[in-house]
C-alpha positions in Angstrom: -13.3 -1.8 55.5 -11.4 -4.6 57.5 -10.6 -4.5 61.1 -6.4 -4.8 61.1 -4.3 -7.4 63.4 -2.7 -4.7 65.2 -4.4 -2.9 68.2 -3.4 -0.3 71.0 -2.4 1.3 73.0 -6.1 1.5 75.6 -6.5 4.6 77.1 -9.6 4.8 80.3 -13.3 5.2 79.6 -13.0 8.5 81.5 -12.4 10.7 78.4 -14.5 13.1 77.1 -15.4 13.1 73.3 -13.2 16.0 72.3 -10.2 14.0 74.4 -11.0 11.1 72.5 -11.1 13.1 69.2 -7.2 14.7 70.0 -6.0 10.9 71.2 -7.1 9.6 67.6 -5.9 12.6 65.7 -2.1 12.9 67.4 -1.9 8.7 67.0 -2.6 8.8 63.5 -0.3 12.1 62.6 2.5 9.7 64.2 1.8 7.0 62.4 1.4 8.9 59.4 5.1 9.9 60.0 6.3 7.2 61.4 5.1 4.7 58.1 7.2 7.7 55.7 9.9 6.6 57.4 9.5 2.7 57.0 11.5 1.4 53.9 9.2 -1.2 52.7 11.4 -2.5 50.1 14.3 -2.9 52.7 12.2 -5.3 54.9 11.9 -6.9 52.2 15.4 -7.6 51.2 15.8 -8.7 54.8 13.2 -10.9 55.2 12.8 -12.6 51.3 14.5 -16.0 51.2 14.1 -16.3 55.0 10.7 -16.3 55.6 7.4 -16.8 53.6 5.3 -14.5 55.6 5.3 -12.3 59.0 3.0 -10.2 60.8 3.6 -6.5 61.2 5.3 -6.8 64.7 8.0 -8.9 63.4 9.0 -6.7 60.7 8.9 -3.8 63.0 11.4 -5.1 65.5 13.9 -5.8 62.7 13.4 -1.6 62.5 13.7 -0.8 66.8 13.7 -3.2 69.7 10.8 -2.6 71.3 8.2 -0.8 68.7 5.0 0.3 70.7 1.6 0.0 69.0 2.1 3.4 66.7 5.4 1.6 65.2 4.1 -1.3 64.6 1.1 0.2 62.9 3.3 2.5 60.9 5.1 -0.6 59.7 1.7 -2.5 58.7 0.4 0.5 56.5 3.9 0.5 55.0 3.8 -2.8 53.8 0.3 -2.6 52.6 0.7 0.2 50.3 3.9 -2.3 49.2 1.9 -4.2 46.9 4.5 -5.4 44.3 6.6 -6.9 47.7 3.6 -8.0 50.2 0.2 -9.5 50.0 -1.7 -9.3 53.0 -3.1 -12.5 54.4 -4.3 -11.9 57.8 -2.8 -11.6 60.5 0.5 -12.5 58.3 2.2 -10.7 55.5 3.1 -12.7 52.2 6.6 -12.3 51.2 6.6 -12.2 47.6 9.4 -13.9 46.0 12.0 -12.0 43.5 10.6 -13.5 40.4 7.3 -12.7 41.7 8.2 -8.8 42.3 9.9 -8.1 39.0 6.2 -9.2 37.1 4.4 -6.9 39.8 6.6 -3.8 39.9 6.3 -4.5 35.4 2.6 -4.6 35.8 2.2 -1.6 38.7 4.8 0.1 35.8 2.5 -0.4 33.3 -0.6 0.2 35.0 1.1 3.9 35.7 2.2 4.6 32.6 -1.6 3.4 31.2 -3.2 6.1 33.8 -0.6 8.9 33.2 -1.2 8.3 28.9 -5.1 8.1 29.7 -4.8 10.9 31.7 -2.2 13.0 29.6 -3.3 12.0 26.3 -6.9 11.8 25.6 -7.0 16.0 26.7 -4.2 16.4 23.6 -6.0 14.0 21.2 -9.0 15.9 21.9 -7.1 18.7 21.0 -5.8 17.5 17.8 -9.2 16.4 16.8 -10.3 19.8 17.2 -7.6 21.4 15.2 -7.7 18.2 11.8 -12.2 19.5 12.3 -11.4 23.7 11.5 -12.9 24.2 15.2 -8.9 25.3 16.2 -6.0 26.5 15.2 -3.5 23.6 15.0 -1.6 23.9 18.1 1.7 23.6 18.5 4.1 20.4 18.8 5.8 21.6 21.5 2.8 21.4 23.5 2.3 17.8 23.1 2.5 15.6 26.8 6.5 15.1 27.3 7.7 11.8 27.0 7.2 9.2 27.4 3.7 10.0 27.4 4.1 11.2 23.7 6.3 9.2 22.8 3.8 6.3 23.4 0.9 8.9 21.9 3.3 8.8 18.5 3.6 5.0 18.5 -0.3 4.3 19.0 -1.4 6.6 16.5 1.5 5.5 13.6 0.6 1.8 14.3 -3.1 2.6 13.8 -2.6 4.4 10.2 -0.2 1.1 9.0 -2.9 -1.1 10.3 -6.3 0.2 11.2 -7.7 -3.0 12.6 -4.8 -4.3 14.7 -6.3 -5.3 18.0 -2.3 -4.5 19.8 -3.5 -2.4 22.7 -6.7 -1.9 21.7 -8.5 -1.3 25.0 -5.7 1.3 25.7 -6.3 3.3 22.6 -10.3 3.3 23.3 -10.3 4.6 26.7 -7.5 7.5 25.5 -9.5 7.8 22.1 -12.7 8.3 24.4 -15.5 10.5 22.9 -13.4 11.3 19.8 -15.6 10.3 16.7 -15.9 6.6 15.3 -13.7 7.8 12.3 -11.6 5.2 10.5 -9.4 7.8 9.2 -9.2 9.2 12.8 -5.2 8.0 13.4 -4.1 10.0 10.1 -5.9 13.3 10.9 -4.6 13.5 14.4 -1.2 12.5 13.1 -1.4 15.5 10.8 -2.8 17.9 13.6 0.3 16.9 15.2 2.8 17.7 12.3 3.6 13.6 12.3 3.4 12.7 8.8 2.9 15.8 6.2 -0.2 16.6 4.5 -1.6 14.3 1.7 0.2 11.6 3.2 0.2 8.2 1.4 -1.4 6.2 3.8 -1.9 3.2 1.4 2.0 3.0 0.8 2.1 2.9 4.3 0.1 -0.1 4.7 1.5 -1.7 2.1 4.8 -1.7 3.9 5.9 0.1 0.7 9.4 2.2 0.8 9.3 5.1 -1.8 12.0 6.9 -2.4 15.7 5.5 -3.6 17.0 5.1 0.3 16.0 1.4 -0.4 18.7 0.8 -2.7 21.6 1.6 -1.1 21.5 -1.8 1.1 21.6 -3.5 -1.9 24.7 -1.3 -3.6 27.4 -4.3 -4.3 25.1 -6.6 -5.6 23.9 -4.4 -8.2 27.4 -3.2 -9.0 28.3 -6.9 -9.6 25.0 -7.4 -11.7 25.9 -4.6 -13.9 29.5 -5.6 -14.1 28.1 -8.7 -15.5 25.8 -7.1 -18.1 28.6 -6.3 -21.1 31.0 -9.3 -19.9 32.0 -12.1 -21.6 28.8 -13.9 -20.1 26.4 -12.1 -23.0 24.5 -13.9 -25.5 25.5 -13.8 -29.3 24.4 -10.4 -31.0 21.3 -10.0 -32.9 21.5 -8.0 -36.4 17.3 -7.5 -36.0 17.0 -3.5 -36.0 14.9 -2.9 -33.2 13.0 0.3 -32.0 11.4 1.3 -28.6 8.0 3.8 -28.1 7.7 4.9 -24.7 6.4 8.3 -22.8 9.0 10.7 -23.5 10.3 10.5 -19.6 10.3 6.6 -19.6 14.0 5.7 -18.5 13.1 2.1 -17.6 12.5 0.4 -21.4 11.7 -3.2 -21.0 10.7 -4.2 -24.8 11.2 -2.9 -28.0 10.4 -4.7 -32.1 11.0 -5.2 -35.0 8.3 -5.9 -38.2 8.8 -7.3 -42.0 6.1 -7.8 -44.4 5.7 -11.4 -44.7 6.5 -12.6 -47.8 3.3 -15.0 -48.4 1.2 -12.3 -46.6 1.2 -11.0 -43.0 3.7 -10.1 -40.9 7.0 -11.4 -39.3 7.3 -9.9 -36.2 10.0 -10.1 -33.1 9.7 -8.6 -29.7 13.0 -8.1 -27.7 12.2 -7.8 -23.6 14.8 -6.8 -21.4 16.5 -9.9 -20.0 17.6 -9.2 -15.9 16.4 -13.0 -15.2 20.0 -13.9 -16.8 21.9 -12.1 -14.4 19.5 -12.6 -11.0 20.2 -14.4 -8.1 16.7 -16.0 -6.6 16.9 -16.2 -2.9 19.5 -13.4 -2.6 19.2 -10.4 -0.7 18.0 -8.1 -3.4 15.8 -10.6 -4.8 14.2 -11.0 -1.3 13.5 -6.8 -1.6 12.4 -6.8 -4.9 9.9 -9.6 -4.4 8.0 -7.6 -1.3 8.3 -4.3 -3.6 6.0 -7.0 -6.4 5.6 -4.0 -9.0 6.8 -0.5 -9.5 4.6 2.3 -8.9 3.6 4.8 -10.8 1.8 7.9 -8.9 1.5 11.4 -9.8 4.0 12.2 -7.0 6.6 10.2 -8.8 7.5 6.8 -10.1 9.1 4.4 -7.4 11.1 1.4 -9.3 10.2 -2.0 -8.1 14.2 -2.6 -8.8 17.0 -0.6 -7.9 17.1 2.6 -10.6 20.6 1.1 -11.5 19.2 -1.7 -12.6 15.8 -0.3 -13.6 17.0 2.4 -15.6 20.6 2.1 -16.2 22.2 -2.4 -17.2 19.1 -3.8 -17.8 17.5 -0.8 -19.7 16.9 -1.1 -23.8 18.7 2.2 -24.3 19.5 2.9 -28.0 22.9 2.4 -29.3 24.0 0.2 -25.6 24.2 -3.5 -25.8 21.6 -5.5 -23.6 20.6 -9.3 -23.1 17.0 -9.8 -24.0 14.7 -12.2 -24.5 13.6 -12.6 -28.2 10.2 -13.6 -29.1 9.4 -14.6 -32.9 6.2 -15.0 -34.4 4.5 -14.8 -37.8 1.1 -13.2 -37.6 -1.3 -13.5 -40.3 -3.7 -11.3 -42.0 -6.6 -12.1 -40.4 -4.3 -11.2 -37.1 -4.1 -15.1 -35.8 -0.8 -15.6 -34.9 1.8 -18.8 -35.0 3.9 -20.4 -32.5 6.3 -18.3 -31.2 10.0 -19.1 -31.0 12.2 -18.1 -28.3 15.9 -17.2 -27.4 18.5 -15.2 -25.8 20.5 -12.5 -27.9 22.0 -9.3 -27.3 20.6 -6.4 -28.6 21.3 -3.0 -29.6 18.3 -0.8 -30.3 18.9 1.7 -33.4 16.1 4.1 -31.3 14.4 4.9 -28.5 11.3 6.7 -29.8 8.0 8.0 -28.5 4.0 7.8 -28.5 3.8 11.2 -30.0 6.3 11.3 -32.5 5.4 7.6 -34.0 2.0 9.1 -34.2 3.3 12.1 -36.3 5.3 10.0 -38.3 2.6 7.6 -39.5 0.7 10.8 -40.9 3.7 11.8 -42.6 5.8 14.1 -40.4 9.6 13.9 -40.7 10.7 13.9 -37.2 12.9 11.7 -34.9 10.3 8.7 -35.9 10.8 9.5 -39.6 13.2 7.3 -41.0 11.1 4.2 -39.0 7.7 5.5 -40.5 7.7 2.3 -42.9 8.1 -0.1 -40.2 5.7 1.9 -37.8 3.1 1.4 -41.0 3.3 -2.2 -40.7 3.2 -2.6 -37.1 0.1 -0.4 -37.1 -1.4 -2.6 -39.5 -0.8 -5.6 -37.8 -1.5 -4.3 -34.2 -4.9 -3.4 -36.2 -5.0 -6.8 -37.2 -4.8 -8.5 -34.2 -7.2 -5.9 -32.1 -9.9 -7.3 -35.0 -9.4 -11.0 -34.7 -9.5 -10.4 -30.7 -12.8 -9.1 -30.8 -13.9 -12.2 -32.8 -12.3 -14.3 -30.0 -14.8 -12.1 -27.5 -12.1 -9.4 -26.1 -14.1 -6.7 -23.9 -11.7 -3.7 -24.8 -12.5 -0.3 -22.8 -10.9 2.4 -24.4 -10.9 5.8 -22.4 -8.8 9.0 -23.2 -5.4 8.8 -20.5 -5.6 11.1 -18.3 -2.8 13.1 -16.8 -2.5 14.5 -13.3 0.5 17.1 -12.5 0.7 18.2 -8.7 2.3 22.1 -8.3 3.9 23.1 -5.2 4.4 20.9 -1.9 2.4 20.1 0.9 -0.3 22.1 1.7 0.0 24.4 -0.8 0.2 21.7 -3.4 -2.3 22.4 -6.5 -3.5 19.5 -8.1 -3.9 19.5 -12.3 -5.4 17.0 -14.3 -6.5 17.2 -18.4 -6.0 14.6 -21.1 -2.6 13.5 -21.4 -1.2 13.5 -25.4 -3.6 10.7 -27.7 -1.8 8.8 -29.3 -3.9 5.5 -30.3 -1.9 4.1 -32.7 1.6 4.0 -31.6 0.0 3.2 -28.3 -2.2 0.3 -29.7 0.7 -0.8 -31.7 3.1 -1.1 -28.3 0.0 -2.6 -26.5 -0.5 -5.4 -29.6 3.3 -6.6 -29.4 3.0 -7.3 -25.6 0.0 -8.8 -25.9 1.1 -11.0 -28.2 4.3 -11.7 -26.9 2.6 -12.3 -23.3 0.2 -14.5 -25.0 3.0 -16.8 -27.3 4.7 -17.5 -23.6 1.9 -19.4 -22.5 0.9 -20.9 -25.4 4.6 -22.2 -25.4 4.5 -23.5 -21.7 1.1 -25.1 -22.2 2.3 -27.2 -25.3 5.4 -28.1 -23.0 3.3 -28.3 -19.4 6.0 -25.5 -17.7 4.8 -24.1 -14.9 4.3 -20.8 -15.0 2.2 -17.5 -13.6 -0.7 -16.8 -15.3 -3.3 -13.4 -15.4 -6.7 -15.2 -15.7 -10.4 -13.7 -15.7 -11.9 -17.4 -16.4 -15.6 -15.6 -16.7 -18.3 -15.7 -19.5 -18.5 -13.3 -21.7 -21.7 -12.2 -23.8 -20.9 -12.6 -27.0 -22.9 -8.9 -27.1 -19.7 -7.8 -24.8 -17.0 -8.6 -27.2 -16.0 -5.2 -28.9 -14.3 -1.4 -28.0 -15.8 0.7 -25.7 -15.6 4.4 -25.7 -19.0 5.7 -23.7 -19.6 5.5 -20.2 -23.3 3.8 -20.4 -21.0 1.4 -22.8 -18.8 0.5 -20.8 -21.0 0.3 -17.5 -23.1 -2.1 -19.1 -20.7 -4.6 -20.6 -18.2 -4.7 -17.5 -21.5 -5.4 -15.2 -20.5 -9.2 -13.7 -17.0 -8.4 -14.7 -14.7 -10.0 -11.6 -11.1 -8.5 -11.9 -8.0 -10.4 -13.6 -6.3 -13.0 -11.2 -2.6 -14.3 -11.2 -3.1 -18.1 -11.3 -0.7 -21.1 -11.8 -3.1 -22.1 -14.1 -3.5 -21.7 -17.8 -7.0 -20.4 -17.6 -9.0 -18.1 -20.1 -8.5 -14.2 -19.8 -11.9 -12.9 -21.1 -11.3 -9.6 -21.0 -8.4 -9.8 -23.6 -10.1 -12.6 -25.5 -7.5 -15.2 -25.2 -7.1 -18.7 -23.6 -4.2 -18.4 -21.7 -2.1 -15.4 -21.0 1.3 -15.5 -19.2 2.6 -11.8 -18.8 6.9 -11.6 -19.1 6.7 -8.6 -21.5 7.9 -6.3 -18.4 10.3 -8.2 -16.1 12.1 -4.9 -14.7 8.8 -3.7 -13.7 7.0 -6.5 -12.6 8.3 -9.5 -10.5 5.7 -12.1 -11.5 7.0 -11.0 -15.3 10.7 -11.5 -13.9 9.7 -14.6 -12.1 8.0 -16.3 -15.9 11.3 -15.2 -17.9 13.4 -16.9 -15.3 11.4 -19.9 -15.9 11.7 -19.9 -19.9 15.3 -19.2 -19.6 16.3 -21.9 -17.4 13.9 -24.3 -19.7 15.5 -23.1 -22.8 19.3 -23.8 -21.0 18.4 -27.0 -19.3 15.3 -28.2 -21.2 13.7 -28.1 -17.5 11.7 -25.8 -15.6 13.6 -23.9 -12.8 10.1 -24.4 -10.6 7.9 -27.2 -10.1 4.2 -26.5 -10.3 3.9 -26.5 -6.4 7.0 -23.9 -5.7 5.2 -21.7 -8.5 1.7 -21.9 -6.3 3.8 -20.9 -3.2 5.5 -17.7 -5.2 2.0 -17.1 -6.6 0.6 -17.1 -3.1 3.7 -15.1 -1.5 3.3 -12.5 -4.1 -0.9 -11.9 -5.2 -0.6 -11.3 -1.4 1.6 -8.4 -1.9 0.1 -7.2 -5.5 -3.2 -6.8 -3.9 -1.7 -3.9 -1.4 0.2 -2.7 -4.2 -3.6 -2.4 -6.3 -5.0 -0.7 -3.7 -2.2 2.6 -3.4 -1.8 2.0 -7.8 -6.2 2.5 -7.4 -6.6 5.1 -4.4 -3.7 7.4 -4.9 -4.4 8.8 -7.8 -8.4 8.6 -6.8 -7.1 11.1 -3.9 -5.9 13.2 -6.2 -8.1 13.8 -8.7 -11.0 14.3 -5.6 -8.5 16.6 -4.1 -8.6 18.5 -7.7 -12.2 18.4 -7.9 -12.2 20.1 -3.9 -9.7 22.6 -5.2 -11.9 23.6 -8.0 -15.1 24.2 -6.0 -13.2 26.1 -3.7 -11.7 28.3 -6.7 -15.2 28.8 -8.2 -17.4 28.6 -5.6 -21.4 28.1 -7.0 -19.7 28.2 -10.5 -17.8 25.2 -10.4 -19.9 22.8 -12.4 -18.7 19.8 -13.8 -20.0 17.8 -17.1 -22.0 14.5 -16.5 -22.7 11.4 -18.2 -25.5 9.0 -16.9 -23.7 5.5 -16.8 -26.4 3.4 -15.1 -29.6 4.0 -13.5 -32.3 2.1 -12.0 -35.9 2.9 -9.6 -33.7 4.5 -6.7 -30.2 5.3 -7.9 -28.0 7.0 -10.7 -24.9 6.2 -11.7 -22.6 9.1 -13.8 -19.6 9.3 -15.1 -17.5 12.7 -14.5 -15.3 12.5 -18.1 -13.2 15.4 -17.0 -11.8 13.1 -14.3 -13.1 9.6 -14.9 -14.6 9.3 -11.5 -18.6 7.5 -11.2 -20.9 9.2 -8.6 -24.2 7.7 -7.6 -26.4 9.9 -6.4 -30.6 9.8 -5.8 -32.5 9.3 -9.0 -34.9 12.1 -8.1 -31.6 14.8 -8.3 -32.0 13.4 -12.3 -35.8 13.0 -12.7 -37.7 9.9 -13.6 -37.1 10.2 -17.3 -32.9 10.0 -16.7 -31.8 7.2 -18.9 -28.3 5.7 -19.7 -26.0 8.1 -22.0 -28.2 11.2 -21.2 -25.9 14.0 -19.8 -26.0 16.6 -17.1 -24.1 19.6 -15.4 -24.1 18.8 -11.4 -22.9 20.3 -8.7 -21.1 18.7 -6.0 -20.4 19.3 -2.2 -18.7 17.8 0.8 -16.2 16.4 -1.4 -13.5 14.4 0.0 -10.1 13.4 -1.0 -9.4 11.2 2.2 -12.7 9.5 1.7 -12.8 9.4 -2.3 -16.7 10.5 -2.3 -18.4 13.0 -3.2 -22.2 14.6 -3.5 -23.9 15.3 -6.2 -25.9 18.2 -5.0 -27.7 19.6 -8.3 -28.2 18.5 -11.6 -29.6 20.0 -14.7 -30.0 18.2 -18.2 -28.2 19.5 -21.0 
């Protein structure tokens, strides 16, 4: 406590204690009153610009003429509790300037709101949390703290699912976060108590900054009208007479390369590729191009597909439908026996594909089935042969090739009652090894092309060593654990380094320039060198696109890895739910070593490590099991392996 400049009035020592004890009590109930009177910020007004500082008997005779002891302590205590106006330096008080009280009265603001959100908010988050843990019902939204307590609740806990590790108001969302548990995933289970975002919400398309959906497009309308009015024009390439023929999923809309294969005449095949060609029509730098750069890729989730470019573009001028006209980029290559291949030529044409067929039927067709893919059966033969052809001689060249069965999850139903289904999608090996050949090849003819020539371009490189052991197709889970041990995943590079994994020593991916922007980006370039007979990019503008965009392919890895991960956990949850004790799931022991086991789940293609005693001592590599599993968790992507039995 401090002893205040302002004293009175004296009273005689002839009081009793009780006399004393009124006095006291009456003073202070007047000055009590007498202070809810006193407007504080009206002295001020009066007295800022004329003085720097006053005592509290000055400021009370601006309010009466002759204030007695109570006024002027009424006025004192009224300009204390002014903080954002007054600072009290004895006996005097500071008048703050304007500036000065605008930045206090914002910080005493924010101070308040701070206490009312601590003090509103952490009892509702507490809430919440109980409600995303079972130990509640979820309550209801109307319940929430009224703005703008919740309004600032909604804005904390959104900003912490984009961006888990931002440090904006981090010491805010502590203290109202207080006692809640240290859960990473904290933000998107409250936000889902709350009825914020809907359940199984996509919070890796979140952080990516990712929008889903078609809304995107519609900012972008008139320069994808003009870029299809241009696609058809006058501006087209010369026709090619090449018949050419497309396999895709039966649902594919967006067809970005399609072939055509003769029998060479001296032996081996004469092969061209014909890519969808938007790099002819794009503006760089342009307002679409700038949206289609951040989307990188297009995604493709059980939930849906969402098109890196607009779905007028994506699946409608730029699209190798059958029987339209389209500009493409031609590739043409011989490819020998022995599956080496030549140099490839390039150039710009306008083709018009006799059909768009798919995986299935191309398979029927090579064993004989008349169907759609019939009357193309002969030149399906040869590609086969050759896509055959090539797999061989890139094994030779060391090409680690892991060959699992597709898998296919449906989802039934919306939100929480959505049921999650997942089984083999259709095999079809050879009409899909046959598509997967011709871009290959086609991907790896680019950069043989711009190495001879020293264009700059974007490369996928996994410059690693290889055991010669490695080099082969892989099928079984102990396989393909041990060859992909060391494995470090492909890079984009501006640098023609070796891809080990495919077995070749440069590869430069274009084959998919709807669907990809670094493909889009590496057409641009060979068009504008085939126009001009220079690049369209130096070397150091394609490190800064490389930079720009591996920056935005890594977020667009990690929802393309852990969406579909959620998924098939949430399947695996579903099914243990549905059959209880019963639900056991088939096991294949992938690694294993003095402590730990590694299995494969084939059913879903997800690896579990669990304790090597679950197994016994004898488990070994390939040997398979039945488990059980418990506390599994989509959000999370684990689960337990809680028994195990050998087969």
């Amino acid at each position: 406590s401090r002893l205040l400049p302002w004293s009175g009035p004296a009273y005689g020592a002839a009081r009793s204690r009780e006399e004393i004890t009124d006095i006291l009590a009456g003073h202070r109930e007047r000055r009590a009153a007498l202070a809810a009177q006193v407007d504080a910020v009206g002295l001020w007004e009066m007295a800022q610009g004329e003085m720097r500082s006053a005592s509290a008997a000055w400021f009370a005779e601006l309010l009466e003429d002759a204030p007695d002891a109570d006024a002027v302590a009424a006025c004192g205590r009224a300009l204390l509790a002014c903080k954002s106006h007054f600072k009290f330096q004895p006996p005097l008080f500071e008048i703050y300037d304007a500036q000065t009280v605008e930045v206090r009265r914002a910080a005493e603001e924010a101070a308040r709101q701070r206490e009312a959100l601590v003090a509103g908010g952490a009892a509702w988050l507490r809430t919440l949390c109980d409600a995303a843990q079972g130990r509640r019902q979820r309550p209801d939204p109307a319940d929430a703290p009224p703005d703008p307590v919740g309004d600032r609740l909604r804005h904390m806990i959104m900003a912490r699912i984009t961006d888990p590790e931002s440090t904006d108001e981090e010491g805010l969302w502590k203290q109202v976060s207080k006692g809640l548990p240290d859960d990473p995933f904290l933000p998107l289970l409250l936000a889902q108590a709350w009825g914020l975002v809907p359940a199984h919400y996509d919070l890796w398309l979140d952080r990516a900054g990712f929008e889903s959906g078609t809304a995107w497009e519609g900012r972008h309308a008139g320069e994808c009208a003009a870029i299809a009015d241009s696609v058809g024009s006058e501006r087209m390439p010369p026709i090619s007479e090449e018949q050419f023929i497309s396999i895709d999923s039966p649902a594919t809309r967006d067809i970005d390369d399609a072939f055509h294969i003769e029998g060479a005449p001296g032996g081996g095949w004469d092969v061209t590729v014909a890519l969808a060609c938007p790099a002819l029509f794009w503006d760089f730098g342009g307002a679409l191009d700038t949206a289609v750069a951040w989307r990188g890729t297009s995604l493709y989730l059980p939930e849906g597909v969402s098109h890196m470019m607009p779905g007028s573009l994506s699946e409608g001028a730029f699209s190798l439908f059958a029987g339209k006209r389209r500009p493409a980029v031609l590739v043409r290559l011989h490819v020998a026996e022995d599956g080496s291949a030549g140099e490839g030529a390039f150039s710009v044409g306008t083709v018009c594909l006799a059909a768009n067929l798919d995986y299935a039927g191309c398979e029927e067709a090579l064993d004989g089935a008349e169907n759609r893919a019939a009357p193309y059966a002969g030149e399906l033969r040869l590609a086969h042969a050759m896509s055959q052809a090539r797999l061989d001689w890139r094994v030779r060249q060391g090409a680690v090739i892991i060959d699992k069965p597709e898998l296919e999850i449906s989802l039934e139903g919306e939100g929480e009652d959505t049921v999650v289904h997942v089984g083999e999608a259709p095999q079809a090996p050879r009409a899909m090894l046959l598509v997967s050949e011709l871009m290959i090849l086609a991907n790896a003819a680019l950069a043989q092309w711009a190495v001879a020539r020293d264009v700059p371009l974007l490369y996928r490189t996994q410059d690693i060593a290889v055991p010669r052991e490695s080099a082969g197709v892989w099928r079984n889970a102990a396989d393909i654990a041990r060859v992909v041990r060391g494995f470090a995943a492909a890079s984009l590079d501006t640098q023609p380094k070796p891809h080990a994994g495919i077995g070749l020593p440069a590869y430069a991916p274009f084959s998919s320039p709807i669907r990809r922007y670094a493909d889009l980006v590496n057409e641009a370039q060979l068009l504008h060198v085939l126009e001009t007979g220079a690049p369209r990019w130096s070397a150091p503008e394609m490190e800064g696109i490389r930079s720009r965009l591996a920056l935005r392919l890594d977020a667009m890895g990690q929802v393309q890895r852990f969406r579909p991960r959620y998924w098939k956990y949430l399947y695996m949850q579903q099914q243990s739910a549905l059959h209880g004790g019963e639900c056991i799931w088939k096991a294949e022991i992938a690694e294993e070593n003095d402590s730990w086991v590694s299995v494969n789940l084939p059913e879903v293609q997800v690896i579990l490590r669990a304790r090597k005693q679950i197994f016994g001592e004898k488990a070994h590599p390939g040997q398979e099991f039945m488990v059980r599993l418990a506390r599994i968790s989509p959000l999370r992507v684990e689960a337990f392996i809680a028994e195990a039995c050998a087969v």
